[in-house]
Structures are given as C-alpha cells and as structure tokens.
C-alpha positions in Angstrom: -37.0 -53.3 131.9 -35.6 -52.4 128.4 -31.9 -52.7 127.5 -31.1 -49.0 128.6 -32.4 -49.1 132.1 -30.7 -52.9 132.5 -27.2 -51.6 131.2 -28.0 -48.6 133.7 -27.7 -50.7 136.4 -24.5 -52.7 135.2 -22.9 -48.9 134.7 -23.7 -48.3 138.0 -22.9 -51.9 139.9 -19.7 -52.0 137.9 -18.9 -47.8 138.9 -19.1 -48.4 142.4 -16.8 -51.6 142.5 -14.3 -50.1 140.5 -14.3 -47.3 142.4 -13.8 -49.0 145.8 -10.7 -51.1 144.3 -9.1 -47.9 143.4 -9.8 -46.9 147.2 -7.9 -50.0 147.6 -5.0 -49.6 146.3 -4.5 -45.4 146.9 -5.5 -46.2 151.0 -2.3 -49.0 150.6 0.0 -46.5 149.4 -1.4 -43.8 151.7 -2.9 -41.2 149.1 -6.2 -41.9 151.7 -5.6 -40.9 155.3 -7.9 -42.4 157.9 -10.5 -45.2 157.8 -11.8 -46.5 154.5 -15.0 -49.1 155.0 -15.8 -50.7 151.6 -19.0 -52.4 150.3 -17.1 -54.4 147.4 -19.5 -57.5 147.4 -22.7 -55.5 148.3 -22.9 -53.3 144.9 -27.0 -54.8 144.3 -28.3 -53.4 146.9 -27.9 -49.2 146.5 -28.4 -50.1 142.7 -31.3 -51.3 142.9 -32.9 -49.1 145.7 -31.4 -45.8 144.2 -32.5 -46.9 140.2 -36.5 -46.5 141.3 -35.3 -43.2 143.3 -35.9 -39.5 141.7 -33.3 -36.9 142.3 -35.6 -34.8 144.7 -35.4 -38.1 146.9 -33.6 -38.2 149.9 -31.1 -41.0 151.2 -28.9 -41.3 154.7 -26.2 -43.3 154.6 -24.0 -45.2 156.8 -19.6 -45.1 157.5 -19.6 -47.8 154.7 -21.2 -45.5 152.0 -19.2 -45.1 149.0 -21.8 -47.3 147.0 -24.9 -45.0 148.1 -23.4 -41.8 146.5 -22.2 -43.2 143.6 -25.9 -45.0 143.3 -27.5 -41.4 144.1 -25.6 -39.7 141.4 -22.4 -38.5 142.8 -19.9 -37.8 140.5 -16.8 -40.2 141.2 -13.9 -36.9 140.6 -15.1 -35.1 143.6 -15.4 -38.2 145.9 -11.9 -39.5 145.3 -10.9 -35.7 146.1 -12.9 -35.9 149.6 -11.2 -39.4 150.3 -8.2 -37.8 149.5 -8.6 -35.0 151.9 -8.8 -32.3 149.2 -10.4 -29.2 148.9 -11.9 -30.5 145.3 -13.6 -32.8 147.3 -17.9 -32.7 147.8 -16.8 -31.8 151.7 -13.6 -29.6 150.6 -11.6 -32.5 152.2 -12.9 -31.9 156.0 -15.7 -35.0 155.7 -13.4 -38.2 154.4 -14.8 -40.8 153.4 -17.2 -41.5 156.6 -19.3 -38.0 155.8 -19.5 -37.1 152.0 -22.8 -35.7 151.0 -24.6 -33.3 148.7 -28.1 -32.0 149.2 -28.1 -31.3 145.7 -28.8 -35.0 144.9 -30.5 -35.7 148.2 -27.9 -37.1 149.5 -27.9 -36.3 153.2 -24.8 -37.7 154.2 -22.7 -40.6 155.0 -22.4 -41.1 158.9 -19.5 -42.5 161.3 -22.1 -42.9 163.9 -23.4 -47.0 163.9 -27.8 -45.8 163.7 -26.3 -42.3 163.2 -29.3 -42.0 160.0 -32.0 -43.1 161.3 -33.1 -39.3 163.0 -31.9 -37.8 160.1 -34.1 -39.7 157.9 -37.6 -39.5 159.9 -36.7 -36.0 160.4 -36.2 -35.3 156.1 -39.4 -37.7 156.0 -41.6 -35.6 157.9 -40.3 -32.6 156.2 -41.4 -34.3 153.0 -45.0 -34.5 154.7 -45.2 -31.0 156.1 -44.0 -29.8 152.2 -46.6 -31.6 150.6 -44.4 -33.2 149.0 -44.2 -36.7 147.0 -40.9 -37.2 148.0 -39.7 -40.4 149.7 -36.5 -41.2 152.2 -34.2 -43.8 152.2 -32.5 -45.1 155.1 -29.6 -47.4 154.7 -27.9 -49.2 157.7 -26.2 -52.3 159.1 -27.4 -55.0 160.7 -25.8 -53.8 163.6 -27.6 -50.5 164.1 -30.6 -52.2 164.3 -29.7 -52.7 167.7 -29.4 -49.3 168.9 -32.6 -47.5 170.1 -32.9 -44.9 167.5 -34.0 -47.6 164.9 -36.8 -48.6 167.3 -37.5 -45.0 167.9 -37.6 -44.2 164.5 -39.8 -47.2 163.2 -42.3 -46.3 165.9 -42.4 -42.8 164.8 -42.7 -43.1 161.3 -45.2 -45.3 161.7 -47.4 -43.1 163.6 -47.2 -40.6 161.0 -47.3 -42.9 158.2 -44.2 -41.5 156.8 -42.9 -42.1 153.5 -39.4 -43.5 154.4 -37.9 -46.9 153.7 -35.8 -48.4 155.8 -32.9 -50.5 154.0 -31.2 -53.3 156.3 -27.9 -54.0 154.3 -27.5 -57.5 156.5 -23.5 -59.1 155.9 -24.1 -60.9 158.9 -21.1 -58.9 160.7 -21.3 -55.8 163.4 -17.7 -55.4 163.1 -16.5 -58.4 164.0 -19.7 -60.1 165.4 -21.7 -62.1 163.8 -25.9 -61.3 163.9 -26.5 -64.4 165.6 -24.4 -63.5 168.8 -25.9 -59.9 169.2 -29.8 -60.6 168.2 -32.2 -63.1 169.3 -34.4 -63.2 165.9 -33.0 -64.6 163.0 -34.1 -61.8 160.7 -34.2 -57.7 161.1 -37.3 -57.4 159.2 -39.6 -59.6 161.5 -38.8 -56.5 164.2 -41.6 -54.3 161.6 -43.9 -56.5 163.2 -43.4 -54.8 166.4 -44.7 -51.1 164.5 -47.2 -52.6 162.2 -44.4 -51.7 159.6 -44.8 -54.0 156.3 -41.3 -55.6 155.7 -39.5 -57.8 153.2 -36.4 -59.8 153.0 -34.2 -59.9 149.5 -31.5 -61.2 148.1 -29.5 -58.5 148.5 -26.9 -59.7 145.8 -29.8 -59.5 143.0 -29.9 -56.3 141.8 -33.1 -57.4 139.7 -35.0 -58.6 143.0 -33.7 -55.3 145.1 -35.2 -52.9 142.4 -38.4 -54.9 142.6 -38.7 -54.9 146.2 -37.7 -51.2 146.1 -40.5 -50.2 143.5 -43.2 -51.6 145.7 -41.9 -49.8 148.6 -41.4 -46.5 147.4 -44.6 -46.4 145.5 -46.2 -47.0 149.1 -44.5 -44.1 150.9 -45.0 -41.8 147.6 -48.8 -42.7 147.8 -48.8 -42.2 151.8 -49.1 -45.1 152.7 -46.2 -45.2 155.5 -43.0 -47.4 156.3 -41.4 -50.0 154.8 -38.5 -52.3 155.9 -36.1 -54.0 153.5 -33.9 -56.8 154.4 -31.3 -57.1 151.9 -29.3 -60.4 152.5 -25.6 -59.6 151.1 -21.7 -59.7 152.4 -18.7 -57.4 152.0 -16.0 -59.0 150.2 -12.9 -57.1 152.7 -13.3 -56.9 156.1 -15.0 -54.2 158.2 -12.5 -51.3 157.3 -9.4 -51.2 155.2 -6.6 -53.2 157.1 -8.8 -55.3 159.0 -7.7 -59.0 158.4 -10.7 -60.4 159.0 -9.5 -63.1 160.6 -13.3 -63.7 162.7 -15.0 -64.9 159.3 -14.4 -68.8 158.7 -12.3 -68.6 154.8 -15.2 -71.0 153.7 -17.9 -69.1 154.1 -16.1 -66.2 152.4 -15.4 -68.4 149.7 -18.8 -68.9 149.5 -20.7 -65.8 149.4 -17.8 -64.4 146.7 -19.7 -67.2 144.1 -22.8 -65.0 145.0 -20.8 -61.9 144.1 -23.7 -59.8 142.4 -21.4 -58.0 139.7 -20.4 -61.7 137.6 -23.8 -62.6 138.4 -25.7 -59.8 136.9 -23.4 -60.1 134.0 -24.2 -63.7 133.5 -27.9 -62.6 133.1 -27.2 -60.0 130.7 -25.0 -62.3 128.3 -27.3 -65.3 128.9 -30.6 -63.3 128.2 -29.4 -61.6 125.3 -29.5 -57.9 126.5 -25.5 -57.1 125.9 -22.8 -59.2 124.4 -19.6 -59.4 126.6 -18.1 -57.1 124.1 -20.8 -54.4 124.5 -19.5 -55.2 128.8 -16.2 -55.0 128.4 -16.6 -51.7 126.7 -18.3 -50.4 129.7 -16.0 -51.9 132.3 -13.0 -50.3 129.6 -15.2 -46.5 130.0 -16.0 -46.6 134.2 -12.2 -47.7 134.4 -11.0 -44.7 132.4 -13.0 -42.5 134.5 -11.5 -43.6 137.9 -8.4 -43.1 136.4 -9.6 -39.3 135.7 -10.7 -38.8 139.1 -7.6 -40.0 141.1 -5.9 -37.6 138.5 -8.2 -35.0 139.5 -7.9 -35.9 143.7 -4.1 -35.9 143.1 -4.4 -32.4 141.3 -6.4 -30.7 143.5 -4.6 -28.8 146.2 -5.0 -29.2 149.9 -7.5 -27.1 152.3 -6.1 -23.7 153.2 -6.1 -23.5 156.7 -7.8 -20.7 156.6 -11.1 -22.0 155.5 -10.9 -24.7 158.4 -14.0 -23.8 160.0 -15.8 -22.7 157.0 -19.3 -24.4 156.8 -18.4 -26.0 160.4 -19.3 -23.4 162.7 -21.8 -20.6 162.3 -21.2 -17.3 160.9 -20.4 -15.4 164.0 -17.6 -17.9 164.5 -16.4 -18.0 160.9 -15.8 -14.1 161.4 -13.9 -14.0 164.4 -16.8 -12.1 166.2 
C-alpha cells in the first residue's frame, strides 16, 4: 500500500471515532433522542473491509452501525442530522441512528433487529448473480446474531448458490450483556463455516492492516464466483452496549486491557514508526475530520424538524401516502 491509500485508512479510522465521541456528548445533553450504540474501539474492522469495497458494492449493517456508513462513504452532515431526528438527515429524521442507509453508496441499511441483515444480504447477493454482475455483499453482525437461525439459514443458502457475499463477525465478546462463552458452545464463530463448506478466517479485528488483507482475499473470491466467506474479526467496544449502559458486567481489567489494543493509537504508531506520516502530517488530519464534525452538528442543529405532513412519506405505499 502507498502513502495515500495508508493515510486513507487513518482518515477514515480517525472519521468514525471522532464522529462517535461527538454522538457522545450531543446524546448527554439530549440533542439525540433514543438509543445510541457506538463502535468506539472497533474502527479497524469496517476500514479495512469497506477500503477493498467498490461503490456499486453492497453492505447490511447492524443497530451498532455508525462506523459502516461512514467506512461506505456516508457523508458525516447528513448522519448527525438523522441522529438528530432531522429532516436533513439520509432518512429525513424518521430512521435514527438504528436505520440510516443510502442505496446510492450500497449501503442497505443499518438494522435494530439482532441477525436483522443476514436476509437482506443473501437476497442483494443473489440479485448480484441474477444481474450478472461482479458485485459483492457484505454482511456485518455481532457475535450474538450468530445465534439466531437466519445466520444458519443464510450461510446454508449462499453456499448452495455460491454467492458472492462475505460474512463479517464483529466478535466483542458481548451479546448485550453476555459474554460468548455463556451463549455458544465453540469458542470461535468462524469454525460454524465448517458446517456449509464455507471457507472462514479469524483476524485481529483491531488491525486495520490484517482486516484489509483478509478482506481482499475474500472479496476477490465472491467477485470471481467462487462463493462465501466468513470473517471473524476479534475486537471490543470501548462504552458499553448502548449509550447509558454502565457496563457494570465487563470485569474493569479486562477493559483496561483491550483499550491498549485500541486500533486508532496503534495504527498511528505504525505510520510514525514506519515512516509513512510524521505526527505533524496526523495531527493535521485529526485537526481537518475534527472541523468537519463540528460542521455537521452545525448543520444537524440547522436543519429543521420533519413536517408532520410528510410522516408517512417513503413509509407506506403510494395509495396510502395519498389518502386514497
């Protein structure tokens, strides 16, 4: 990778976490209504999946999905509007935060149901086939939702197609408040491919480098029809599972301990160490992305409210948009 594509990824590591600690603070000071989940701690892993993606690719994402728009292209203004429950917003403030998308970067939609992607995703990977396209699918989820049927479902199909989909396990060892090892008997999602003759991989989820790389070999698989592929990412979440939650479940230690693997000091260490940027050349990055979260809560605080009138615009059909 050259300089350019290696300060790519910084840009976009460093966008999402800044954008999720302005989340932060506006949800404590109630500018966002609702439920925020945030991915602060877990920035690798859309990076590196979403840098090897093209923009006619497709990605599903989960309730915790901030981090897989911004990755996909999303522009940072109109998501602060949608968390803010303004009409600026990619969903004209009726999605929140749990259900921004935008086909128009193949993003297909963040989801509030735990597995909620997983039919969405086999379904826009089939398409894909039936097109004739070269287009590949992304579906990102929780270790939890690997314990709901659809992800077995949806594995076995897409096998017997030979889909070009990749599934992306984003493992913080937490479903909500339980840890993996109460609520599955195997150590690791990815040996359950077996089970579909699916080819998987487990990655260090807070190495941006090793995600991409994992993620180049997959895609280049499903783009050449070759089927499948699950990733394991290994990673945590810095906050607990939604805004508010105290977390109290998670020993401090361990906590402690996976914030020295936090991926955004860590990739920055490489670049400075290897000679790719000087912590100057970082800083005036940081010093950019800052200024343009700053822009977009401006822009989410500017924009005004959804008229009622347009309530069940793009909700309900046609017929029921007209009052027919």
């Amino acid at each position: 990778m050259d300089k350019n594509e290696l300060m790519g990824l910084y840009r976009t590591m460093y966008r999402i976490r800044a954008f999720e600690n302005q989340a932060v603070e506006s949800f404590a000071i109630g500018d966002i209504p609702g439920f925020v989940h945030l991915s602060i701690g877990q920035e690798a892993v859309p990076t590196g999946l979403c840098s090897v993606l093209r923009k006619s690719d497709y990605i599903t994402s989960t309730h915790r999905g901030h981090g897989h728009m911004i990755a996909k292209g999303g522009e940072t203004k109109r998501m602060m509007a949608e968390l803010f429950a303004k009409s600026g917003g990619y969903c004209h403030g009726k999605g929140g935060s749990m259900h921004i998308s935008d086909i128009n970067i193949g993003m297909l939609g963040a989801n509030g149901m735990v597995g909620g992607g997983f039919g969405i995703a086999t379904g826009a990977a089939l398409a894909q086939v039936q097109q004739s396209t070269d287009n590949v699918v992304v579906c990102f989820f929780g270790d939890g939702a690997s314990n709901e049927g659809l992800f077995h479902e949806a594995m076995n199909f897409s096998a017997l197609w030979r889909l070009p989909l990749i599934f992306v396990c984003e493992n913080n060892l937490y479903g909500i408040s339980t840890r993996t090892d109460r609520s599955m008997k195997v150590q690791d999602v990815a040996r359950r491919a077996a089970a579909y003759d699916v080819p998987s991989a487990i990655v260090d989820g807070n190495d941006v480098i090793a995600v991409r790389e994992a993620a180049e070999i997959a895609v280049s698989r499903a783009r050449e029809g070759k089927g499948p592929t699950l990733l394991e990412c290994k990673t945590y979440k810095h906050r607990g599972h939604f805004e508010g939650d105290p977390g109290d479940y998670r020993p401090p230690e361990e906590v402690a301990a996976w914030k020295e693997k936090d991926p955004l000091p860590r990739f920055e260490k490489l670049l400075t160490d290897g000679g790719t940027a000087t912590e100057a050349e970082l800083a005036a990055v940081r010093a950019e992305i800052d200024a343009e979260i700053k822009a977009a809560v401006n822009f989410a605080i500017a924009s005004p409210p959804l008229d009622p009138s347009q309530t069940v615009v793009d909700v309900y059909s046609d017929i029921v948009e007209e009052g027919r």
